[in-house]
N, C-alpha and C positions, 0 to 999 in steps of 0.2 A: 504494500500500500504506500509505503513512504516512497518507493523508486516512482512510482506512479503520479505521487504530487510531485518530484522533482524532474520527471519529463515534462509533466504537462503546463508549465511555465514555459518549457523548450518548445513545446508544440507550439504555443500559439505564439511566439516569437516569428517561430519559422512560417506559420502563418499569416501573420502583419507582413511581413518580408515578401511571403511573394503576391499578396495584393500589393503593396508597393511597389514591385516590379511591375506591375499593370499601367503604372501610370507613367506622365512623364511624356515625352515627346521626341520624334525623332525628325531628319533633315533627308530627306527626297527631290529629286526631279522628276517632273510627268514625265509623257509621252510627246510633248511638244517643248524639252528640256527646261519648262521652269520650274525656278528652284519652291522649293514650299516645307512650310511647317507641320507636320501632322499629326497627332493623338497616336502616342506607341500600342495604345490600345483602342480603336475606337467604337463607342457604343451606339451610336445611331448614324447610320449611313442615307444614303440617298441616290441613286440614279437620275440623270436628265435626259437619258437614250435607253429607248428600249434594250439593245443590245446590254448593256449595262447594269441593269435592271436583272436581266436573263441571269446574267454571270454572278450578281450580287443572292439569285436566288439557289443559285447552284452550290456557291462556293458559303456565303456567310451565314451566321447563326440568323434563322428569318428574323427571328423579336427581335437583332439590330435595324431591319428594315423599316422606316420611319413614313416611307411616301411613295409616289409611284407619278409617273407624266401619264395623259392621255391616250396615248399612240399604245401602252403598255397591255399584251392580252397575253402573255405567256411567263411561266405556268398560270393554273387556274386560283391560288392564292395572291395572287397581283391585287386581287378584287377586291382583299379584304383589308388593302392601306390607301387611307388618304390620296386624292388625286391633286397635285401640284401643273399647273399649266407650264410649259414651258416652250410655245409661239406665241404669244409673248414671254417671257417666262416671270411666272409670278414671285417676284421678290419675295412682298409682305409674307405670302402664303408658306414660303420656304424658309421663311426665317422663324415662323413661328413654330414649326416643325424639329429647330433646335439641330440641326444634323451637325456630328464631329465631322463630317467630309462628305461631299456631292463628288459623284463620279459620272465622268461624260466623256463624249467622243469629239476628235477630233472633225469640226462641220457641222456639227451641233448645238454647240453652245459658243455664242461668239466671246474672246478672249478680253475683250468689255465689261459682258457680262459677270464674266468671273473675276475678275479685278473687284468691279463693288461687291461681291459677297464677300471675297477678301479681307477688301475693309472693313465689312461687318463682321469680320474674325469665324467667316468656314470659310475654309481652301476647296479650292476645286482642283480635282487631282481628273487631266485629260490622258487620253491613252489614242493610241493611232496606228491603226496595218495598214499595210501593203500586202503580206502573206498570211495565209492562214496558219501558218508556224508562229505568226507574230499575235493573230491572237490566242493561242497556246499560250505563249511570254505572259500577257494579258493578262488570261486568267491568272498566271503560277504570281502575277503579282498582286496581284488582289487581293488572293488569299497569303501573301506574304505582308501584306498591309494591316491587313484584318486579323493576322496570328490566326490564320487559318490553313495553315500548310499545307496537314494533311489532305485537306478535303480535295482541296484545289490539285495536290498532286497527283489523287487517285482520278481525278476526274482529268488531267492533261496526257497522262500517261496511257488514260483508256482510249484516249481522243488520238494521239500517235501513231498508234496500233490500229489504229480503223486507218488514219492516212498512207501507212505503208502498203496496208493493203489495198489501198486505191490509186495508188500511185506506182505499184508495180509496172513493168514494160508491156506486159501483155494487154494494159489497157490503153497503153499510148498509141497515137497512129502517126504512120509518117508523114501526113498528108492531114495535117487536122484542121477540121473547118472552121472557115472566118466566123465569128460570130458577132453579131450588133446589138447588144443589148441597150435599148432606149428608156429612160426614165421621165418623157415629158413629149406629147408630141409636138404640139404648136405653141413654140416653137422648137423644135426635136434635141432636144437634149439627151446624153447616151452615157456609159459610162465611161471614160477613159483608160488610160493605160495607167496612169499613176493613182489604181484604186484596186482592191481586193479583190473585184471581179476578174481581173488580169490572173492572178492565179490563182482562183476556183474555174474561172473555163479550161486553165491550162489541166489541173487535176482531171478535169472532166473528160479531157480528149480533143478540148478544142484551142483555139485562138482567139485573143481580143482583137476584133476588125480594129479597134481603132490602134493601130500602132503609134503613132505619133503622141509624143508625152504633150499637152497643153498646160499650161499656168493654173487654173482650174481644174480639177480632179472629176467634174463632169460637165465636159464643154458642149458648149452649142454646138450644132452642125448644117452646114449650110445643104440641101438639095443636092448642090452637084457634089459639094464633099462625100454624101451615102454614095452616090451613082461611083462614084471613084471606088467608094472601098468593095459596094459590091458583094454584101456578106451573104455566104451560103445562106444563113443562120439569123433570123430575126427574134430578140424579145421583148415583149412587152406587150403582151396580147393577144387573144386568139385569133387565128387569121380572120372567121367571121369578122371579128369585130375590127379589125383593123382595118380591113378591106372595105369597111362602110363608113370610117373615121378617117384615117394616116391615111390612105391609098386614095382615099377618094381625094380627099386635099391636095395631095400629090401624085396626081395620077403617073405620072414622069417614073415616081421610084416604083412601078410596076416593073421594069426593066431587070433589075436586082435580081441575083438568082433565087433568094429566099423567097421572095414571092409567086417566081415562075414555077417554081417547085414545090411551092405553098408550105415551104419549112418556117412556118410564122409562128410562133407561141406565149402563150401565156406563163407565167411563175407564178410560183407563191412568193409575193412581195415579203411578208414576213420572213422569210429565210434568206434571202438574196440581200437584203436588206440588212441587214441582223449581224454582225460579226461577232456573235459569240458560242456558245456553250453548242448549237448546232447550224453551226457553217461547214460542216461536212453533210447533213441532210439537205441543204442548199447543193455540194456538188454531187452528189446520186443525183440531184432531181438536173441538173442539168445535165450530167452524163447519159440520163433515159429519153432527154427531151433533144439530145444532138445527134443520138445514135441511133434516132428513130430512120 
């Protein structure tokens, strides 16, 4: 009994100790290299991009999760936090919400905006791909933010393992089709090369039409620019529907092989969209939709 009262002094010693390593603060840069202060532990998070969101529900303890944006429909607990606007993004609403840290994407949240939460003392920690390895990186840092390691790593390492196996040679083609994926039609906006879509079509088996890197990450494109590149491969809608929308407006890009051969398609915007936790169910659905 008496060894038992002189541990149990020890115990809660060692106790206070490592709540006190909970606290305290540590020095990071995003994904857009700015420097920032962060909660070595943090208990109420926040997303401003669905993608974000996805990864915060993947990776963090949920009861951190504080708020959710509009656009947000995946998983089906999204429903049960607070909705925060974020076209415009609602200051008041997000401040009263108290988050240690807002996480967003780079293209999403203008770098303005994050500046005055700033000031209102929450940092906004951005993240940015190019590759779907990059947001792997992503996730394993989220979960290294949040002291959530483990989860994040079982869930990168499953994520790997799906990519090798889709990335083996036997799915590659030597010959792989142009593909134009469009995000806007009038005026035709598409995705670029300097954007993630560049290699999840590659994983898929195809090619970004647009080769050319532009200053914007999804640039406009002129009529005769499409007529140039000419994509096997059209997305952003069922041919039905494009052929009574896009094609009627421009009858001209009738010309295009994707049209003549009526390789026109529709996506689940949600996935194509989305760089996180499932941008590999984004490249199956393109590799079913190019190798039709």
């Amino acid at each position: 009994m008496r060894v038992l009262l002189l541990l149990l002094p020890l115990a809660l010693l060692l106790g206070c100790q490592s709540e006190a390593g909970k606290t305290g603060t540590v020095q990071v840069h995003d994904g857009l290299g700015r420097a920032l202060t962060l909660p070595a532990y943090p208990r109420r998070v926040l997303a401003l991009a669905p993608s974000m969101t996805e990864i915060l529900f993947a990776v963090a303890d949920t009861a951190t999760i504080v708020g959710r944006v509009p656009q947000d429909d995946f998983p089906a607990a999204v429903y049960r936090k607070p909705v925060v606007n974020n076209y415009p993004l609602d200051m008041e609403k997000l401040v009263l919400l108290k988050p240690d840290v807002v996480f967003t994407i780079e293209g999403i949240t203008s770098v303005d905006d994050a500046k005055r939460l700033q000031d209102l003392g929450i940092p906004v920690y951005f993240q940015r791909y190019r590759t779907v390895e990059d947001v792997f990186k992503g996730i394993d840092e989220v979960g290294r933010l949040l002291g959530r390691e483990a989860q994040s790593k079982h869930l990168t390492d499953s994520l790997r393992l799906v990519l090798q196996a889709l990335s083996s040679p036997t799915h590659q083609s030597a010959n792989p089709p142009k593909v134009l994926a469009i995000t806007w039609l009038d005026p035709i906006y598409s995705y670029g090369q300097n954007t993630l879509f560049t290699d999840e079509i590659r994983l898929a088996g195809g090619q970004n039409a647009v080769t050319e890197t532009f200053p914007q990450p999804y640039p406009a494109l002129t009529r005769e620019y499409v007529l140039k590149l000419n994509p096997d491969v059209l997305l952003g809608g069922s041919f039905g529907k494009l052929d009574s929308t896009f094609f009627k407006n421009y009858p001209e890009l009738k010309r295009i092989k994707a049209y003549q051969n009526r390789r026109v398609y529709a996506i689940t915007g949600n996935l194509l969209e989305r760089p996180g936790p499932r941008v590999l169910e984004s490249v199956r659905e393109l590799r079913g939709l190019i190798k039709n």
